[in-house]
C-alpha positions as CSV (number, residue, x, y, z in Angstrom):
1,X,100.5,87.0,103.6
2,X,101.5,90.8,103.5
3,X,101.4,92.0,106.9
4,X,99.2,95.2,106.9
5,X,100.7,98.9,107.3
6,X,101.4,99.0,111.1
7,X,100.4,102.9,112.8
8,X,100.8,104.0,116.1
9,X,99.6,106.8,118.0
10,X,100.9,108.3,120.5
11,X,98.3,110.8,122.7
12,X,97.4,111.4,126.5
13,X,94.0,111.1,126.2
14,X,92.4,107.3,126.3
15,X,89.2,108.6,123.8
16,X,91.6,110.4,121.4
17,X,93.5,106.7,120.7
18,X,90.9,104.3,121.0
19,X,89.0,106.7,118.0
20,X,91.7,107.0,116.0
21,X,92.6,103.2,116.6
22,X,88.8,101.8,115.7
23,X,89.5,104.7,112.7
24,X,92.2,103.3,111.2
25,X,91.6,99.5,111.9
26,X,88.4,99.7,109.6
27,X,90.5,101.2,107.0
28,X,92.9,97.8,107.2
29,X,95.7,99.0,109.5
30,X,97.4,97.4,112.4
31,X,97.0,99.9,115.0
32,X,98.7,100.4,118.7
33,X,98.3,102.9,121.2
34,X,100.2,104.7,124.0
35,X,98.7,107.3,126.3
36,X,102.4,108.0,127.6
37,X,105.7,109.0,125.5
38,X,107.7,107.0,127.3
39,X,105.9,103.9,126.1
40,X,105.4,105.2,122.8
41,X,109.3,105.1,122.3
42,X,109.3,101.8,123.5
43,X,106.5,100.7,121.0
44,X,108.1,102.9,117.9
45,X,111.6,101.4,118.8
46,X,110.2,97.6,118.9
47,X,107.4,98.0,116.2
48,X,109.2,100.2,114.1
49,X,106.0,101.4,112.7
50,X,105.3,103.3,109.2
51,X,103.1,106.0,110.4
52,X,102.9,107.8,113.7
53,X,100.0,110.4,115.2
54,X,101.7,112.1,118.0
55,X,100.3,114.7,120.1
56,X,102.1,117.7,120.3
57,X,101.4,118.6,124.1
58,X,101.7,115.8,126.9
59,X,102.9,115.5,130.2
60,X,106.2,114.7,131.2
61,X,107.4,115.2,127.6
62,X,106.4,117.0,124.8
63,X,105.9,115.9,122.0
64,X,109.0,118.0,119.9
65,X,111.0,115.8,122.0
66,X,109.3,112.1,121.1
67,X,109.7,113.3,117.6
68,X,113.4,113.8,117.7
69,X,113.5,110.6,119.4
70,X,111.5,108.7,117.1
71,X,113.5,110.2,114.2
72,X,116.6,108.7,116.1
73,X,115.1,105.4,116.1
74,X,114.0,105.8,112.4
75,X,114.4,108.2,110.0
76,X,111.9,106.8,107.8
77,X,108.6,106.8,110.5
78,X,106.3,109.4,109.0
79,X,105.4,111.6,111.9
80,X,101.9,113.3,111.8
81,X,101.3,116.2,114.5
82,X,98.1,116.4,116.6
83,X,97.5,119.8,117.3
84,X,94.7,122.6,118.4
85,X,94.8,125.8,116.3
86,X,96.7,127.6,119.9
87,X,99.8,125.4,119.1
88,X,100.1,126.6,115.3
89,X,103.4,127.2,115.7
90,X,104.8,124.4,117.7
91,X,103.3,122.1,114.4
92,X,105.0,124.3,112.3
93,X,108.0,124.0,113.9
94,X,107.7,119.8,114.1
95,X,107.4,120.1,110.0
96,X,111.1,121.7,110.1
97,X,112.2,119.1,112.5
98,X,111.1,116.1,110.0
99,X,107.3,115.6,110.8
100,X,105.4,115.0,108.0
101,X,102.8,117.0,108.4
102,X,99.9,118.0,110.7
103,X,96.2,117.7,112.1
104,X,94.3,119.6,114.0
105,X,91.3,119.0,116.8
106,X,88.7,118.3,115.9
107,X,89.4,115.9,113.7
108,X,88.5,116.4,109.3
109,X,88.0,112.6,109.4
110,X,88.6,112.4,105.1
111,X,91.7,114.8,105.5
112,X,93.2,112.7,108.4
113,X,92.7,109.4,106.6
114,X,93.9,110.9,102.7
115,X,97.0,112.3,104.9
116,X,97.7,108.6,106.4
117,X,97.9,107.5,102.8
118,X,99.4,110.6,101.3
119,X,102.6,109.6,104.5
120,X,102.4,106.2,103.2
121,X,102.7,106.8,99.5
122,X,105.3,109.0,100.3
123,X,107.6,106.4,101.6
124,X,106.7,104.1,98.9
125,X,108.0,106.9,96.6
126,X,111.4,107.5,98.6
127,X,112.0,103.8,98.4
128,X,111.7,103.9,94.8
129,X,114.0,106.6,94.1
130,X,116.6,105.4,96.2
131,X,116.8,102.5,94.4
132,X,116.1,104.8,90.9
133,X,119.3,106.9,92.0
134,X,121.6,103.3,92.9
135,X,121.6,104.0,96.7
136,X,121.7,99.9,96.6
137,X,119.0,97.4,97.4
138,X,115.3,98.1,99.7
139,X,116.2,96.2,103.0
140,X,113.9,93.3,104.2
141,X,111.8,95.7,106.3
142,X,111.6,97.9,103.1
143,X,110.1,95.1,100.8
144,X,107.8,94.2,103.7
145,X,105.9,97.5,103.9
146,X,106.3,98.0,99.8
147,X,104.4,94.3,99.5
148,X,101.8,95.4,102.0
149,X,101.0,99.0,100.3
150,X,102.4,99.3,97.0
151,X,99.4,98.2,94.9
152,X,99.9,98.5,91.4
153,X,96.8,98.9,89.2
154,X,98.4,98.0,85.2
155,X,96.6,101.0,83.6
156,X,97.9,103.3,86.4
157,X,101.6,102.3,87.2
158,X,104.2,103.8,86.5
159,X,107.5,101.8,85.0
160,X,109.3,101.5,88.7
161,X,106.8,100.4,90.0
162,X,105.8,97.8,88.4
163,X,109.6,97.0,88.3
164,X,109.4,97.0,91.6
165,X,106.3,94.8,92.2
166,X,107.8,92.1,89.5
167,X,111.9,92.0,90.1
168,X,111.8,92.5,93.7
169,X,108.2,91.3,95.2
170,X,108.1,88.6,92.4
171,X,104.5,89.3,91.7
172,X,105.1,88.6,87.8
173,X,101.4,88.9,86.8
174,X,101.8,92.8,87.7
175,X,104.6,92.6,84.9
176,X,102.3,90.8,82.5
177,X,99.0,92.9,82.6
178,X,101.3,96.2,82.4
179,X,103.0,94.5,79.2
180,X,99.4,94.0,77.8
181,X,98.4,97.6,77.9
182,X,97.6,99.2,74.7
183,X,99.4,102.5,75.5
184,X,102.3,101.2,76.7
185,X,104.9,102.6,74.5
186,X,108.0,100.6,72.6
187,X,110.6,102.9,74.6
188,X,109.0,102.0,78.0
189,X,109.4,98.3,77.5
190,X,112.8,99.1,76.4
191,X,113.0,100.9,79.4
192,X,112.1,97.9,81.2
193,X,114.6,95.5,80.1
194,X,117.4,98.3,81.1
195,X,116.0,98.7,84.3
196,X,116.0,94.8,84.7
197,X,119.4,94.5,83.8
198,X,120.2,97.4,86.4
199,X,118.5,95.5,89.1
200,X,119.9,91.9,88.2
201,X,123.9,93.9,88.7
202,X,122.8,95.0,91.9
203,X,121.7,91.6,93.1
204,X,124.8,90.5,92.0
205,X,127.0,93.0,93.4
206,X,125.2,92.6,96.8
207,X,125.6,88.9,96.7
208,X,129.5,88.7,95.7
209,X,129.9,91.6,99.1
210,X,128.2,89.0,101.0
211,X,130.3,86.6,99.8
212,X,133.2,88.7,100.4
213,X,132.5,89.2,103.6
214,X,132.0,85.4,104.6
């Protein structure tokens, strides 16, 4: 079984994290807390989570600095700011240092839930073009998270994902009832077997280095 998306937030006060965790457990996350940065870096660094809400102002450290250091663990964590409208420009700031993007108190409950998703779908959509553009193969961590979120509907996916779901996840009925769309033009599957042959000279490539290496 697909683990689910894992989020962890990261916020001095004990009310702010227990809402946001009862929040986002109902919406099917796995959800851990830290009311201290230090710890936080220890749960980003051994959780490696896919989604972080950090506070912007703590003591001890603020929260600029636990996002350069969560961006040294893992470039890939999508950061989300807390923030009150009086530190505007700190948020601002976080954006050009690689956060994804921001909330403010009090909390637009729709807005901070669609932005959760929006982070998420975001690195389902980086993973996908790295492997559009050849960067080489998602890593095991990488087809983990994309087996957990990436749910393809057949009338709504697009060709790479539904390459992905099939070649990489092996979910071969996703293949089948995008194949039996009506308005799924002759170039696309065309399209597909290309792709298909892209993928299977990557495995192969990946396996002989392997190999090589041994």
């Amino acid at each position: 079984m697909a683990k689910d998306p894992v989020i962890l937030v990261i916020d001095d006060e004990e009310e702010i994290c227990g809402f946001l965790k009862d929040l986002f457990a109902a919406e099917g996350y796995t959800v851990h807390t830290a009311t201290e940065p230090e710890k936080g870096l220890e749960l980003a660094e051994e959780l490696r989570p896919e989604v972080v809400l950090l506070d912007l102002k703590m003591p001890r450290m603020d929260g600029i600095e636990v996002l350069r250091r969560i961006k040294k663990i893992d470039e890939a964590i999508a950061v989300i700011i807390i923030t009150g409208f009086g530190t505007m420009d700190s948020a601002r700031a976080a954006i050009r240092l690689g956060a994804f993007d921001y909330i403010t108190k009090p909390f637009d409950l729709p807005h901070v839930k669609a932005l959760v998703k929006d982070a998420l779908a975001y690195r389902v959509s980086t993973i996908i073009e790295e492997l559009k553009a050849g960067k080489g193969l998602p890593t095991k961590k990488e087809l983990a998270f994309l087996n957990s979120i990436l749910k393809c509907k057949p009338e709504g996916a697009c060709l790479w994902e539904v390459v992905v779901r099939e070649f990489l996840l092996g979910d071969a009925q996703c293949l089948t009832d995008w194949m039996k769309q009506p308005n799924i033009p002759q170039k696309e599957k065309e399209n597909l077997k290309r792709l298909t042959e892209i993928l299977e000279s990557m495995f192969r490539r990946a396996k002989n280095k392997g190999t090589n290496r041994r």
